[in-house]
C-alpha positions as CSV (number, residue, x, y, z in Angstrom):
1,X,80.8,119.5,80.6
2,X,81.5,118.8,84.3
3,X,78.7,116.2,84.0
4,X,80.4,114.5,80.9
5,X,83.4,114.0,83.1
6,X,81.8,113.1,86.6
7,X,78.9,110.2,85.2
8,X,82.6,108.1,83.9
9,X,83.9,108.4,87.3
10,X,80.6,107.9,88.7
11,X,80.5,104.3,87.2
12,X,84.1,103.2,88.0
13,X,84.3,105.0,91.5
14,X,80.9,102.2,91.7
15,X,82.4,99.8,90.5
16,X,85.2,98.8,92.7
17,X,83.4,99.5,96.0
18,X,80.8,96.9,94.9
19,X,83.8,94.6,93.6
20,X,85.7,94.9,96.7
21,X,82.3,94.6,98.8
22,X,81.7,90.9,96.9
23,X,85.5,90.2,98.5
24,X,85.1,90.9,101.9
25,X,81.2,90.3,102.6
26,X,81.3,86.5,102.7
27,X,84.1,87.1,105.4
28,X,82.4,90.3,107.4
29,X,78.8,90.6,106.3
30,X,77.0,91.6,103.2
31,X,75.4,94.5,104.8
32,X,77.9,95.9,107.2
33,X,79.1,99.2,107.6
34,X,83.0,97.7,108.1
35,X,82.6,96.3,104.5
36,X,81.6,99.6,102.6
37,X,84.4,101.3,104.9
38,X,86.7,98.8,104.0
39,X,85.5,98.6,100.2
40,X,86.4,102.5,100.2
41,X,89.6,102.2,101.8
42,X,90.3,99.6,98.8
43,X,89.3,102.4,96.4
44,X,91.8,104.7,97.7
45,X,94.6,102.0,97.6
46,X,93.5,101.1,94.0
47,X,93.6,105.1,92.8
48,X,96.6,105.8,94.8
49,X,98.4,103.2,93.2
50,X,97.4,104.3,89.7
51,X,98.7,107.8,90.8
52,X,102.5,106.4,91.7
53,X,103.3,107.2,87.9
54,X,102.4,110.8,88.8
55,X,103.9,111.1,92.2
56,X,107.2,109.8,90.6
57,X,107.3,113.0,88.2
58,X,105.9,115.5,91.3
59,X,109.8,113.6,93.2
60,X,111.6,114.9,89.5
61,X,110.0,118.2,89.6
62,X,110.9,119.1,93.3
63,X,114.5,117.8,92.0
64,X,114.8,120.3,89.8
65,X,113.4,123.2,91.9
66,X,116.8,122.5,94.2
67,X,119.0,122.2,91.2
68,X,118.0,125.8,89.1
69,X,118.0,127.5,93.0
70,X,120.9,129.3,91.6
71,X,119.4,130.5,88.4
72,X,116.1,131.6,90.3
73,X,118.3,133.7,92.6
74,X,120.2,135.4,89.6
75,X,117.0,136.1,88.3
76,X,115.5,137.6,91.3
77,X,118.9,139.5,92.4
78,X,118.8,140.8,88.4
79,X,115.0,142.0,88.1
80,X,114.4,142.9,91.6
81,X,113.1,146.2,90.6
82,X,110.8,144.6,87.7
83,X,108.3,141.9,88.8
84,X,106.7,141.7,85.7
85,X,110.4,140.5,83.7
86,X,111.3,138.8,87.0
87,X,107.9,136.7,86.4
88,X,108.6,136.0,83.1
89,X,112.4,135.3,83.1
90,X,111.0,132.5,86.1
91,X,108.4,131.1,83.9
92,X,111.3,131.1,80.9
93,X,113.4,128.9,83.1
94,X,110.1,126.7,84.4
95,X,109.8,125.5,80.7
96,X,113.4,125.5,79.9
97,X,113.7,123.0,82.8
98,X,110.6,121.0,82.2
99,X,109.8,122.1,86.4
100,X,106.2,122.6,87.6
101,X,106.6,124.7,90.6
102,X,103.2,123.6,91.5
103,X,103.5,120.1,90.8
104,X,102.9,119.3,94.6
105,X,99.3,120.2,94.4
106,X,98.7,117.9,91.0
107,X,98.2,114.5,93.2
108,X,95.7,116.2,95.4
109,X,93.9,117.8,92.2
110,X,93.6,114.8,90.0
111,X,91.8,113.1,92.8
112,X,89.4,115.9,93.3
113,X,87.2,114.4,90.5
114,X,87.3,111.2,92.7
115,X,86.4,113.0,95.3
116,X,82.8,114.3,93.5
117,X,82.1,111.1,91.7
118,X,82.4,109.3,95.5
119,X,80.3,112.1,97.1
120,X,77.7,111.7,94.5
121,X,77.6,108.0,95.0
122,X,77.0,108.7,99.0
123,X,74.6,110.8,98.0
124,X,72.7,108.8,96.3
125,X,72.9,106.0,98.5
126,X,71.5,108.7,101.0
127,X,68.4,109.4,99.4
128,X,68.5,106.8,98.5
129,X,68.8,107.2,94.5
130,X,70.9,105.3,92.4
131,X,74.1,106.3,91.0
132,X,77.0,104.6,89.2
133,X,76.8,100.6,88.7
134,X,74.0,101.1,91.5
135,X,71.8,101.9,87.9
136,X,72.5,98.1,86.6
137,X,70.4,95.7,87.2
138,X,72.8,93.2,88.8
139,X,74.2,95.5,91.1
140,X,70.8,97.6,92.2
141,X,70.0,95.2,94.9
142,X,73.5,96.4,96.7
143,X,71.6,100.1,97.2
144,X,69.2,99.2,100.1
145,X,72.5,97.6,101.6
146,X,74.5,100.3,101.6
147,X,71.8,102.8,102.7
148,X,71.3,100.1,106.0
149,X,75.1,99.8,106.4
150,X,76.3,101.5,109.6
151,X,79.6,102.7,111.0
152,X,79.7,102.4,114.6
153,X,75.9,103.0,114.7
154,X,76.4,105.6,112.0
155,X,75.3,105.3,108.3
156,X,77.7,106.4,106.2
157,X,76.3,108.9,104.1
158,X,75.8,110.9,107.1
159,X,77.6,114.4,107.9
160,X,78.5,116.5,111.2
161,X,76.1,119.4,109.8
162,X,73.3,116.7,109.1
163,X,73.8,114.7,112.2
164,X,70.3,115.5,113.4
165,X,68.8,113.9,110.1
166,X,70.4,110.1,111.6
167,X,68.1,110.7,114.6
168,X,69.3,108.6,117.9
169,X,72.5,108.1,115.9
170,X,73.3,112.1,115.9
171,X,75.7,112.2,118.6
172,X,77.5,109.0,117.5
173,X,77.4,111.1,113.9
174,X,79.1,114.0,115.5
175,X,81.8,112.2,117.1
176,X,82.4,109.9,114.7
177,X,82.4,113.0,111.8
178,X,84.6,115.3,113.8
179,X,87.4,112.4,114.6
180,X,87.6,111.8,110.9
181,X,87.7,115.6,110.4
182,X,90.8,115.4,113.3
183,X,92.5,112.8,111.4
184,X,92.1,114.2,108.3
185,X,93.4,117.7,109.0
186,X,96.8,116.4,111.0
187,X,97.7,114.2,108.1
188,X,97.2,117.0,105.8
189,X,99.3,119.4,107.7
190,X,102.0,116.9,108.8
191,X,102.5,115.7,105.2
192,X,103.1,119.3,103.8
193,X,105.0,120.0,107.2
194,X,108.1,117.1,106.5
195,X,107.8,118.3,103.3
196,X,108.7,122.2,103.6
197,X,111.3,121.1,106.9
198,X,112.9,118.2,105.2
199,X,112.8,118.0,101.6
200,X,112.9,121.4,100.6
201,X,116.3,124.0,100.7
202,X,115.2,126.8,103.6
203,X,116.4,129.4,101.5
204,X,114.5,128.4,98.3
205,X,111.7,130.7,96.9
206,X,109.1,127.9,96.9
207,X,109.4,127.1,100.4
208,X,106.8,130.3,100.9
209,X,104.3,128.9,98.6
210,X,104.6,125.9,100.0
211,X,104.2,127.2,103.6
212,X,100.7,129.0,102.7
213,X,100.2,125.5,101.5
214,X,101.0,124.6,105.0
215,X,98.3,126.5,106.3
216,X,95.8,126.4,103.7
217,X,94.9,122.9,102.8
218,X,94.4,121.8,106.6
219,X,92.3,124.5,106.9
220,X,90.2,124.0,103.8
221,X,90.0,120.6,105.2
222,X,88.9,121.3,108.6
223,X,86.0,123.6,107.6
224,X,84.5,121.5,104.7
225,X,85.0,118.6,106.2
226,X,81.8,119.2,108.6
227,X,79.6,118.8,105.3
228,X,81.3,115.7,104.1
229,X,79.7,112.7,104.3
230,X,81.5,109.9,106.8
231,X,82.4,108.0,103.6
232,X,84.0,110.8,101.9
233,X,85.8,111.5,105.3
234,X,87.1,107.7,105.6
235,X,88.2,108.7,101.6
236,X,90.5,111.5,102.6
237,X,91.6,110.4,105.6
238,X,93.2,107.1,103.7
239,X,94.6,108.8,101.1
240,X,96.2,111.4,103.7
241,X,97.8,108.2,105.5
242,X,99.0,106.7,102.1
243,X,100.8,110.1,101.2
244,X,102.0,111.0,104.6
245,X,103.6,107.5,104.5
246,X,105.1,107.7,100.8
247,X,106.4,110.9,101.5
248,X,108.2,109.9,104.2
249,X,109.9,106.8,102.7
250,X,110.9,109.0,99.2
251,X,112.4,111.9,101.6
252,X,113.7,109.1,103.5
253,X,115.6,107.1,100.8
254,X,115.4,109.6,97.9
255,X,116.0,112.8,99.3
256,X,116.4,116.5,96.9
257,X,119.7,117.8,96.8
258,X,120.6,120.5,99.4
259,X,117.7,119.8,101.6
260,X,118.0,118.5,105.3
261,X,116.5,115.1,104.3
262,X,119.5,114.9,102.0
263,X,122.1,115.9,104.5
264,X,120.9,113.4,107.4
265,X,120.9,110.6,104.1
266,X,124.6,111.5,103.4
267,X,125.3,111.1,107.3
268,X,123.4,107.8,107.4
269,X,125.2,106.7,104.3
270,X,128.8,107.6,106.0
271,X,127.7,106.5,109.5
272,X,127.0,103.1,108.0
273,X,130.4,102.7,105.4
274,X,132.7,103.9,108.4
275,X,130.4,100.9,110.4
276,X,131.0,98.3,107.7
277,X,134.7,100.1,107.4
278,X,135.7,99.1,111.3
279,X,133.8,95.4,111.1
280,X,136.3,95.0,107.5
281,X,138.9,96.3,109.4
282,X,138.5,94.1,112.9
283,X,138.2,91.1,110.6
284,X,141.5,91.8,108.8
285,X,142.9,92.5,112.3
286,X,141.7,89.1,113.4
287,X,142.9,87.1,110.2
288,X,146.0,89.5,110.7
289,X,146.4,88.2,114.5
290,X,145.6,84.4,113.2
291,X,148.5,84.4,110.8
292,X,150.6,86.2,112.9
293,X,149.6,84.0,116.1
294,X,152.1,81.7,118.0
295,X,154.6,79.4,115.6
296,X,155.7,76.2,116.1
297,X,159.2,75.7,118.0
298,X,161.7,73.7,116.2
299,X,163.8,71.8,119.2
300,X,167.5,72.8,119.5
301,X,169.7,70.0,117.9
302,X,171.8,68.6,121.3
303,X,175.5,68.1,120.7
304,X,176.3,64.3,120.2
305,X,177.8,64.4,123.8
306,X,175.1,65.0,125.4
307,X,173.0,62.9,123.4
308,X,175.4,59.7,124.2
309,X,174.3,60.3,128.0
């Protein structure tokens, strides 16, 4: 069954690195590791991309976590003796709502399919044994190049745990691998971090799922990410950069009701009308001023006496 799904992915996972790698090797090389790194960051843009759809609903569904807070505290304040009704009352209101409490983690486990279909491409570059497009005929000659193709001296189906099978590469391996493990684990905990501080009400009840969340993922990424492979690592560590980025500008512009994110939103908003509201108001001073400025004097009529001398 997992097989059924995986060999599909296998193929299109394949399929746009070698298309992105017939872009960019007439400009940086056919066998270059800076081409297969930059065909998979072009994999991640095109998957991520596909996934805005989803990350749209995963904005709606932490909407209306903020808007039923009250009917979640009834709920709790009503059953708190009874955590079996409590749990079901909570899972009453989930569907009456249409809200997914754990529609945060549904980005990170669609890709996770992604995520075995790429490592069993490296993989079979490693051995090397074709996977993927690598099968077809018209593609198989792009197999020996990607099992040449280094990364700073480092191939990149190597790992941190199997830096010892690269041979005079292995401490470049090591560094390279744990840097990538680094980078990956920050972005993972910063993106759930402005998450749980910004976007999220402190005194909702899935702020402590969301802070074991906090915890959890950087972790799970910090220890596995010794056995991934350096292409897998530069896989992650885009897609972390791309979230941590999107997140930022949604919170930013499109922040949940009640949350921090909203309140400095509403102060920006204000800060720049009362902004626009003194320029508007200067002008009108100034016209005002204009109009109001010096008038012409009429001259006095003289008496004729006077006018005679």
């Amino acid at each position: 069954m997992f097989d059924f799904i995986l060999n599909p992915l296998k193929l299109v996972v394949s399929w746009i690195l070698v298309q992105f790698h017939a872009v960019l090797a007439p400009v940086l090389g056919n066998g270059t590791g800076v081409t297969w790194a930059l065909s998979i960051v072009g994999l991640v843009l095109v998957i991520r991309i596909m996934l805005i759809p989803l990350f749209v609903k995963q904005i709606k569904a932490q909407r209306n976590l903020q808007l039923i807070q009250p009917q979640m505290k009834e709920i709790q304040t009503k059953y708190a003796g009874d955590r079996e009704r409590q749990s079901q009352e909570m899972m009453k209101l989930y569907q009456d709502t249409g809200t997914n409490p754990f529609s945060s983690c549904l980005p990170l486990l669609l890709q996770s399919p992604i995520f075995f279909a790429l490592f069993s491409v490296l993989q079979g570059i490693a051995a090397p044994n074709a996977e993927g497009v690598f099968k077809w005929d018209q593609y198989a000659h792009l197999l020996d190049l990607a099992h040449e193709a280094t990364l700073f001296n480092v191939p990149l189906y190597a790992t941190f745990m199997g830096a010892d099978e690269t041979g005079s590469a292995a401490q470049a391996t090591r560094i390279l691998a744990m840097c990538l493990v680094v980078l990956m684990t920050i972005t993972t905990f910063i993106t759930q971090r402005q998450l749980i501080v910004k976007n999220v009400a402190a005194d909702n009840p899935i702020v402590q799922q969301q802070k074991i969340l906090l915890y959890v993922f950087p972790f799970m990424f910090a220890i596995g990410g010794v056995g991934f492979p350096i292409g897998v690592l530069i896989y992650w560590s885009t897609t972390n950069l791309w979230s941590m980025g999107q997140q930022f500008w949604v919170i930013r512009n499109n922040p949940s009701p009640g949350t921090p994110a909203h309140a400095a939103y509403e102060a920006r908003k204000a800060a720049k009308a009362a902004k626009k509201g003194l320029a508007t108001g200067s002008a009108a001073a100034e016209e005002s001023e204009q109009d109001s400025g010096p008038q012409r004097v009429q001259p006095k009529r003289q008496p004729r006496s006077k006018r005679k001398k």
